[in-house]
C-alpha positions as CSV (number, residue, x, y, z in Angstrom):
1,X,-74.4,-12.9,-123.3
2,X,-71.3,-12.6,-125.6
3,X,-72.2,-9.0,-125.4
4,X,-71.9,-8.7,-121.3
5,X,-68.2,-11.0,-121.9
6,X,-66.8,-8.3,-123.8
7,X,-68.0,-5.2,-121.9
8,X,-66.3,-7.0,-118.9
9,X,-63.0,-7.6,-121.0
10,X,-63.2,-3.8,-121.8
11,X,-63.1,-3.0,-118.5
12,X,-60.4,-5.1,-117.6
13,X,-58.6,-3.9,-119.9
14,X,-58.8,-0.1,-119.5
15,X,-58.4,-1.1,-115.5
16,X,-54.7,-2.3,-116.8
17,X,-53.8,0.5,-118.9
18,X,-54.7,3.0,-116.4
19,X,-52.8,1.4,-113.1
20,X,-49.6,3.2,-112.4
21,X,-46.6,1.0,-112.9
22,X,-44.4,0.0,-109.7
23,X,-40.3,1.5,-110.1
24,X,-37.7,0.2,-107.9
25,X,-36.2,2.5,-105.3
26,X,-33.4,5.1,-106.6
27,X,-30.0,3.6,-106.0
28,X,-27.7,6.0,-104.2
29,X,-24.5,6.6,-106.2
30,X,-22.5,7.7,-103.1
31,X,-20.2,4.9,-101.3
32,X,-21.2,4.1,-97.2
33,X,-19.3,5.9,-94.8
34,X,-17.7,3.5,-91.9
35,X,-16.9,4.7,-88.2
36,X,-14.0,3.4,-85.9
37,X,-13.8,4.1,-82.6
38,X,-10.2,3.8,-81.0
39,X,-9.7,2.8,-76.8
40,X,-8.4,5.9,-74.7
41,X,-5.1,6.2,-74.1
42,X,-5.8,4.6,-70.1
43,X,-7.4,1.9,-71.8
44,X,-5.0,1.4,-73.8
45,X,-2.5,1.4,-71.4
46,X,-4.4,-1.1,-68.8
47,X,-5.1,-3.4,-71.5
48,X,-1.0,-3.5,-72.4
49,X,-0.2,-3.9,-68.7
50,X,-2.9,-6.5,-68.3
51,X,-1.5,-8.7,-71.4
52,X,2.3,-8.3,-70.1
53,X,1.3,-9.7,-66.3
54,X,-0.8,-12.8,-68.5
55,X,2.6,-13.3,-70.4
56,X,5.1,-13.0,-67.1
57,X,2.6,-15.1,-65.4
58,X,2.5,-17.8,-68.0
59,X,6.4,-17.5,-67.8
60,X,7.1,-17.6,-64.3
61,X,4.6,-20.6,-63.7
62,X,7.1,-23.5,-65.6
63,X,10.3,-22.3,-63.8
64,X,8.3,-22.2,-60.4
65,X,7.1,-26.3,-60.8
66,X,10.6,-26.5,-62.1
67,X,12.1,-25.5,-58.8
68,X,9.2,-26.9,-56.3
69,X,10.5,-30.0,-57.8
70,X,14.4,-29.7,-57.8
71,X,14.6,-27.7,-54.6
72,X,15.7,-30.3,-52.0
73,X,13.7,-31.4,-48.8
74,X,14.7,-28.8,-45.6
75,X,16.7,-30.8,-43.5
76,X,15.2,-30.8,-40.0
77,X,17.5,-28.8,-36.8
78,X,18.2,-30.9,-33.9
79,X,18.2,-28.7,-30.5
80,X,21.9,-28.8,-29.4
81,X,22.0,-30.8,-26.2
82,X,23.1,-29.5,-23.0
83,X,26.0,-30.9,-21.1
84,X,25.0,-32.8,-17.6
85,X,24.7,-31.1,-14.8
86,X,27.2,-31.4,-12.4
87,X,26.6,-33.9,-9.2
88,X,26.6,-32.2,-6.0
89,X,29.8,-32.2,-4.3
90,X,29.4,-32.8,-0.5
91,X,32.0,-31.3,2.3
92,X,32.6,-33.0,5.4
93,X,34.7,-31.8,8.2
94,X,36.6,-34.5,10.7
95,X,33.7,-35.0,13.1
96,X,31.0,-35.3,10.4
97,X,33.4,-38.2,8.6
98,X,33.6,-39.9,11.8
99,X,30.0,-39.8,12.8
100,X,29.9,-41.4,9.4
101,X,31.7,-43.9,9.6
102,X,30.1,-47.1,9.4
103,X,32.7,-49.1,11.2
104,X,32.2,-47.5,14.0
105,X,28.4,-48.0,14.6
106,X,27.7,-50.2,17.5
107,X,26.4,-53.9,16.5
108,X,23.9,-55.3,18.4
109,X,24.0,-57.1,21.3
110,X,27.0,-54.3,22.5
111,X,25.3,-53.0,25.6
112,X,24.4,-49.9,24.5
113,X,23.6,-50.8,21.0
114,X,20.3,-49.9,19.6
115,X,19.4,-47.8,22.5
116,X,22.4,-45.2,22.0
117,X,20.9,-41.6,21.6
118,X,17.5,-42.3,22.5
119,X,15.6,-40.0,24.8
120,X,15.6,-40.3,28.8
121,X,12.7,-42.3,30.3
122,X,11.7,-39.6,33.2
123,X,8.4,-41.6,34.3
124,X,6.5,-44.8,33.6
125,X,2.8,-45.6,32.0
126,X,0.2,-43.5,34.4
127,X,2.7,-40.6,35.3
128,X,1.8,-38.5,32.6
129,X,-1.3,-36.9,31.3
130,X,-3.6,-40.3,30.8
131,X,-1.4,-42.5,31.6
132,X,0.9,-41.5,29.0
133,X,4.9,-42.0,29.1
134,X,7.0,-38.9,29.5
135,X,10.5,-38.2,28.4
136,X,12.8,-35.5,29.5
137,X,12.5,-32.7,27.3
138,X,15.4,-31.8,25.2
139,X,16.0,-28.4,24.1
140,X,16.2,-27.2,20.4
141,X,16.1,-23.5,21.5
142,X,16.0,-22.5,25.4
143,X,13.6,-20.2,26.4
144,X,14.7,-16.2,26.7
145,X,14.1,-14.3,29.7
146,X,11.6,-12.2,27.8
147,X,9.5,-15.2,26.6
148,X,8.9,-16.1,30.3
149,X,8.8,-13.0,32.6
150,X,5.6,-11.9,30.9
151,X,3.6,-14.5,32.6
152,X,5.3,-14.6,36.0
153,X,2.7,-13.5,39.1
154,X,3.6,-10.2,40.1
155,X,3.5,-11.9,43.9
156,X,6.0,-14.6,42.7
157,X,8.7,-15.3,44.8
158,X,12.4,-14.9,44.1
159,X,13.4,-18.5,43.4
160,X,11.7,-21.3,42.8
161,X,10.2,-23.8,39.6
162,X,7.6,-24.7,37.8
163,X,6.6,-28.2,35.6
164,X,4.2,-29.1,32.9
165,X,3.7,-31.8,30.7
166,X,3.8,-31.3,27.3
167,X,2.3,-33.2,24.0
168,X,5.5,-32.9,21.2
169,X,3.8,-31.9,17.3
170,X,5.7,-30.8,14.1
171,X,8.1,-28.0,13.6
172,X,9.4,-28.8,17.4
173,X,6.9,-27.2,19.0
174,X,4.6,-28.3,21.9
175,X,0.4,-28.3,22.5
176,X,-1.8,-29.4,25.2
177,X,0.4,-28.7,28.3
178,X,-0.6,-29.2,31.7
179,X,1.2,-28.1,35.0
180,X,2.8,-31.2,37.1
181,X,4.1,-29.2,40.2
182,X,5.8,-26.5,41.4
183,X,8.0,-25.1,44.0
184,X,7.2,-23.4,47.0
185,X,3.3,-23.9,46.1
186,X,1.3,-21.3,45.2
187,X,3.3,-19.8,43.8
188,X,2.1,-19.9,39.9
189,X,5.5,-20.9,38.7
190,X,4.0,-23.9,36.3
191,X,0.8,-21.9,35.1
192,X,3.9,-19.3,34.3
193,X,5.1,-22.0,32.5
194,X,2.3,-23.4,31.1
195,X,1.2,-20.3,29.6
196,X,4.8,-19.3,28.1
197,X,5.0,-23.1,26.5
198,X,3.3,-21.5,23.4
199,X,7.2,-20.3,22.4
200,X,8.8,-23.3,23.8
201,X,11.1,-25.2,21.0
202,X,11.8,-29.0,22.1
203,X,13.2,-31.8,20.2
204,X,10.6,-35.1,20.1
205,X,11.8,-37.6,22.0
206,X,13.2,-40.7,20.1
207,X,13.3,-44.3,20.8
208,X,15.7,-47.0,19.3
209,X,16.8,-44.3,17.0
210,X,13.1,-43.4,15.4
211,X,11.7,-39.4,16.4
212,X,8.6,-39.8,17.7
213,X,6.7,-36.8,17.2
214,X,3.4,-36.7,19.4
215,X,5.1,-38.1,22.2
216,X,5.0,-36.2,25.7
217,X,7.3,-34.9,27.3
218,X,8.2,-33.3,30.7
219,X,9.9,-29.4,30.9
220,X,10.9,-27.8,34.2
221,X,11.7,-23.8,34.3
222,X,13.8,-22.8,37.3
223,X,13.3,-18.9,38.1
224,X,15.8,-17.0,39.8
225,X,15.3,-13.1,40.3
226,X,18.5,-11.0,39.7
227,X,18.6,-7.5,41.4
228,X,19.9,-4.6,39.2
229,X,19.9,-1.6,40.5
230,X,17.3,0.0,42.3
231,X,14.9,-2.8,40.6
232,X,14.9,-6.5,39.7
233,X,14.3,-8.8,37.3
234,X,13.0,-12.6,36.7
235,X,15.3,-14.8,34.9
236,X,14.7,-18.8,34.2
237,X,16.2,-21.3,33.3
238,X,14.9,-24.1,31.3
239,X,15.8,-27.9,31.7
């Protein structure tokens, strides 16, 4: 047993002698090299121009709050006003001052009073077109001689008349007419008439002073032939 103990410690021992010892790593005498690397010249150059617009910035932002807040409110423009337009100056002559007047209007109860200027009664209820009242027509343009010869009859005699009765509507003009008589008969004189009435220009009748448009009223064309010449010609007259 103690044999076997000191074969082993042998062993271990000659295992120690015989391992190779462990050396630390040679140390190199030389000293480290160290690399820089400087910005290009356009780098350089941005980088500048980017740290002067920071710095104007930083400058310029102070004195702008500084004058936001001394500047005074704008004061607000007012449109200029425009002068008043003048009032319409009126000229009268003599007779339009005197129809004026207002001394001169007839009172009531003066005879011709209210009535003055009204339009001639020229037949009663019945006598016109349903029963209708007429009034003489009154003229705000006469007929011309070529308005009415168009529809004259070639057979129409030399002289005579024709009548219709007419309803009055706006813009003096007439509608619905419808012949009343005629002289000598048969001779187409108030379909003549009737047919020309288209053109005719009449004035409404009025009563105690108000126009009373839609009224009817009667027209009479006289014809009368002229000779000129070798030939003749139609003329009429309205009324």
């Amino acid at each position: 047993m103690a044999f076997a103990l000191g074969l082993n410690a042998l062993l271990l021992l000659a295992l120690l002698t015989l391992a190779p010892k462990m050396q630390p790593p040679p140390v190199d005498p030389r000293n480290p090299v160290t690399f820089e690397l400087a910005p290009g010249p356009k780098a350089a150059q941005e980088k500048a121009q980017a740290r002067k617009s920071d710095e104007a910035s930083k400058e310029n932002a102070p004195q702008k709050q500084a004058d936001a807040a001394i500047r005074p409110p704008r004061p607000v423009e007012k449109p200029p006003e425009k002068p008043p337009l003048p009032l319409p100056f009126l000229v009268l002559d003599s007779s339009q001052m005197a129809a004026a007047d207002i001394g001169r209007m007839p009172k009531k109860g003066q005879g011709q009073g209210a009535a003055q200027g009204d339009s001639a009664q020229v037949a009663g209820p019945g006598e016109g077109p349903g029963g209708v009242q007429l009034f003489a027509a009154e003229w705000y343009r006469k007929p011309r001689d070529a308005e009415l010869s168009p529809y004259l009859p070639a057979s129409a005699p030399g002289n005579g008349w024709g009548e219709v009765a007419c309803r009055t509507i706006d813009h003096y003009r007439v509608e619905n007419c419808q012949a009343l008589g005629e002289s000598p008969l048969g001779s187409g004189f108030a379909r003549a008439v009737r047919q020309a009435a288209w053109q005719f220009l009449v004035l409404p009748p009025r009563v105690n002073g108000k126009v009373m448009v839609g009224s009817w009223v009667r027209i009479r064309i006289d014809y009368s032939r002229t000779v000129i010449g070798d030939g003749d010609r139609a003329d009429g007259a309205g009324r």
